[in-house]
N, C-alpha and C positions, 0 to 999 in steps of 0.2 A: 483602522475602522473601515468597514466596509460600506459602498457608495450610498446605499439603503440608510444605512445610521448616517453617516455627512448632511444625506440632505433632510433628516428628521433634526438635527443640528443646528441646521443653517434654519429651517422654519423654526424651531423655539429660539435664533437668535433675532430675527423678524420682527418687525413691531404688528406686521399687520401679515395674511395670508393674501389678501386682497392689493397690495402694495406693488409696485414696481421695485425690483432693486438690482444694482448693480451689481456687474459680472466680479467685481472681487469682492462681494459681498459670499461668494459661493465657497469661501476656504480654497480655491483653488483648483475646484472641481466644475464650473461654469459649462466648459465643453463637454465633460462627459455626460453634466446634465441636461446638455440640450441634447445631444445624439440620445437619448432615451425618453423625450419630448416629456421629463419632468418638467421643466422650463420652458417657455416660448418667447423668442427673442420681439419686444416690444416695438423698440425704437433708437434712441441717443439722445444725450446728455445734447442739451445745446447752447451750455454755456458752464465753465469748469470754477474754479478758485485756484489759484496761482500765489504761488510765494512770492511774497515782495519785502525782502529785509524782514521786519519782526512781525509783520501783517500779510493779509491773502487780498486779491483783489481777484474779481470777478471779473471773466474773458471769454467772448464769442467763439464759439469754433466752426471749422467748416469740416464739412464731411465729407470724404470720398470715399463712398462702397464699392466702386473699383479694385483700388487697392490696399483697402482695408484701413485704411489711415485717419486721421484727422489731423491739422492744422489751427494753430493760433497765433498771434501776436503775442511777442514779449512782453511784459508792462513795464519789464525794466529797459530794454532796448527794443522800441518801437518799430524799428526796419526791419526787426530780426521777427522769422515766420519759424518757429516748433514745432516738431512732426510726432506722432504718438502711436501706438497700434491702435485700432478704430474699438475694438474689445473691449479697452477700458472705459469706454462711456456706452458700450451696452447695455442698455435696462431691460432686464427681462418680467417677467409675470411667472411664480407657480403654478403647475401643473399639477394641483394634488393628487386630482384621482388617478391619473395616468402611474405616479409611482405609489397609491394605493390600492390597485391592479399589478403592479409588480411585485409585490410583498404578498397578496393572496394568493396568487404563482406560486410563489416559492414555499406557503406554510400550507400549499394542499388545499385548501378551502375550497368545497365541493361546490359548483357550481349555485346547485339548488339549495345550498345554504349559503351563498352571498349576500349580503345587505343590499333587499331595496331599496333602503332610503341609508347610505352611512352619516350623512351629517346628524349629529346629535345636540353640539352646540359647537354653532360655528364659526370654524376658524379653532377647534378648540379640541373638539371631539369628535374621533369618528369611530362607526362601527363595521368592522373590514368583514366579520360574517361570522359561521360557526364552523369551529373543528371537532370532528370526530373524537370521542376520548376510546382510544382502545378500536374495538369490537364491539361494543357496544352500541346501545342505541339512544346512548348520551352528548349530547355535543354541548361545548362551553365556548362562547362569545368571546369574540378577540376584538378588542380596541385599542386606538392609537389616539394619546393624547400628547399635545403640544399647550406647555404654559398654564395650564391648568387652575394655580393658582391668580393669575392676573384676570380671569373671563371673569364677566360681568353675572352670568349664569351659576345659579346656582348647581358646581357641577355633582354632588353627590348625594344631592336629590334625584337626579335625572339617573346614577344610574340605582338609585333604589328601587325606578320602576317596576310597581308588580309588574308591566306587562315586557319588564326588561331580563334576559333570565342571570342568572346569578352567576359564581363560581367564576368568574373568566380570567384573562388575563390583559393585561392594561400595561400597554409596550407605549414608553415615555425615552424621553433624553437623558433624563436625570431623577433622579431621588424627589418625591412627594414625602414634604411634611404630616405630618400623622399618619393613621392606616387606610386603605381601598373601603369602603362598604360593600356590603353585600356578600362578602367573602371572594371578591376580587384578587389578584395576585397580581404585582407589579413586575415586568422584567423588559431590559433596556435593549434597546433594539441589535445595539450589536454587541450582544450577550446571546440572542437567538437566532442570529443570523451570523453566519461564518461564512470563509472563503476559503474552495481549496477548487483541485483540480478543473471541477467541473462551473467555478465562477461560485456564485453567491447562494448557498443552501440553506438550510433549516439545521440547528443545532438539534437533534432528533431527543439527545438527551437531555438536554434545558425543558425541552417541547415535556418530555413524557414526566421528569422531574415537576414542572408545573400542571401538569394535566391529573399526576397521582392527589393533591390537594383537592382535588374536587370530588366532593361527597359522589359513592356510587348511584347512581338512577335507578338503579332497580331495588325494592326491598326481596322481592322474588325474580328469579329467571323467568318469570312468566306476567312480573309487573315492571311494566315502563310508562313513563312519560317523555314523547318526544315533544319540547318546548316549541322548536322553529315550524315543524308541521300540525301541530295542535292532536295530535295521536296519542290515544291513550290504551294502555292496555292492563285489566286485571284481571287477577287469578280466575273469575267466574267468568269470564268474558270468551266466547269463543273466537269474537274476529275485531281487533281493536276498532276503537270510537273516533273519529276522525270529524275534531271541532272547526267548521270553517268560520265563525264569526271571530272577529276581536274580540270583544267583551265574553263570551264563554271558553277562550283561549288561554286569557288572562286570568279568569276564576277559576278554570283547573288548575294554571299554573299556582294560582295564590293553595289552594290547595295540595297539588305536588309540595311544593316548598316546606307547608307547613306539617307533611304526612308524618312525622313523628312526634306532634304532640296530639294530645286525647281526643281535642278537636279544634274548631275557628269559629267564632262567634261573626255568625252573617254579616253585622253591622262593619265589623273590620272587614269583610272581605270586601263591602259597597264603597267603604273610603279606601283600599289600597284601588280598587280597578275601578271605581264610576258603574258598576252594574244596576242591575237593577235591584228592588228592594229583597227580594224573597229568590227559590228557584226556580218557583216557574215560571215567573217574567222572564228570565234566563235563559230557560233548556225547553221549557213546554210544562204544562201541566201532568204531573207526578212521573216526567220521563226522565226527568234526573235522578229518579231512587237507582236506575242499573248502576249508576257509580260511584252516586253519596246515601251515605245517611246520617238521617241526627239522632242524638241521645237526647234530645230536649233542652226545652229553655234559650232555641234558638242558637244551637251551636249546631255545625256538621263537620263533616269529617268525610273522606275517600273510605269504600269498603273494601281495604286493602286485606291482605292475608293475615297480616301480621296485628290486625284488631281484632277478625275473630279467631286468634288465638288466645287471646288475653282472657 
């Protein structure tokens, strides 16, 4: 298993992200993870448990970060002083985003598609950014969950978010009970991540293997929606729409999502994203016809190509 999957490992074996824990808490890999400031070494244990015939008894230690050591008393022979490498009563602290910076590294995640905010639920869920799928001007959200089922959050709500985009990939430790929402794809960290010559890379073929599961973004070569930059582009349009608010970001997106049925009745679109009642508390008065319309009775729909062929 490569370093990357170890220490996604060691946090779903964690009771807490926020915890101190001990250097042979780490499988064995404690030093590699502190030379990669995943870790940040805390402090020392300052007092251990000791065998004593069929029970443990509780013993002060002394430290010396000189030479790396610690010291105690016997419990069973009082005179006698016990010497230990100092390491084993190192407590360290997680560094999560430091080794969630190194994972975005290695999976390409374009700068300007990083997460500015990756906690989602925390301690629980994060969101590392968006990858490019292809050539395209599609990209699909990568997150990284730990324990998932223990969080107190309700976690697949949060990513039903309209304002969350879909299709991604959701790199875990281990196997999730039931299936992903939202058309998520689950795949285990060191399943996507290999080691060969040049140290810890990207499995290119797992990556494109999960990247072909995600619906194509365009209905035409000439129709997109970019989710992360709020860009939209159709066939009538000569130079794409570029949404900078939230709330009009998330209504195109509930719209993108839903562009292959007839249409979305407003009211669902005010409960998926919080908008406003109508469109043009939205986008401005009748300036949202360049890129929707309604067939009536309070439904709309994107004026994509592939409507008025029908």
């Amino acid at each position: 298993m490569n370093p990357h999957a170890e220490f996604l490992a060691c946090l779903e074996q964690a009771r807490s992200v926020d915890a101190n824990v001990l250097a042979d808490e780490f499988r064995g890999c404690a030093e590699q993870f502190a030379a990669q400031r995943w870790i940040i070494r805390q402090g020392y244990q300052t007092t251990i448990l000791v065998p004593v015939l069929n029970a443990e008894e509780e013993v002060e230690v002394a430290v010396d970060e000189e030479h790396g050591i610690y010291t105690y008393r016997s419990p069973a022979y009082p005179r006698r002083f016990l010497t230990r490498p100092l390491e084993d009563i190192s407590t360290y602290a997680f560094n999560v985003d430091a080794w969630l910076d190194a994972i975005a590294e290695i999976l390409d995640i374009e700068n300007a598609h990083r997460a500015r905010r990756r906690d989602i639920i925390d301690g629980h869920l994060w969101h590392l950014g968006d990858v490019r799928v292809g050539r395209t001007h599609q990209f699909a959200p990568i997150y990284i969950a730990r324990r998932l089922l223990q969080c107190a959050a309700d976690w697949r709500k949060q990513m039903f978010d309209a304002a969350r985009s879909g299709h991604g990939i959701v790199i875990t430790a281990s196997d999730l009970d039931g299936g992903l929402p939202n058309g998520h794809q689950r795949c285990g960290l060191d399943a996507l991540l290999i080691s060969d010559a040049d140290g810890v890379v990207c499995d290119r073929d797992v990556m494109n293997r999960l990247l072909r599961g995600v619906p194509a973004d365009r209905c035409e070569p000439d129709e997109w929606f970019d989710e992360r930059k709020g860009e939209l582009k159709l066939h009538h349009m000569t130079m794409p729409k570029v949404f900078s608010g939230e709330k009009q970001k998330a209504v195109i997106a509930a719209f993108w999502r839903g562009r292959h049925e007839s249409s979305i009745k407003w009211s669902d679109v005010v409960a998926r994203t919080g908008c406003g009642r109508d469109p043009d508390s939205v986008f401005g008065k009748k300036v949202w016809r360049e890129w929707l319309e309604s067939p009536g009775h309070g439904h709309y729909r994107l004026r994509l190509r592939e409507q008025h062929r029908s």
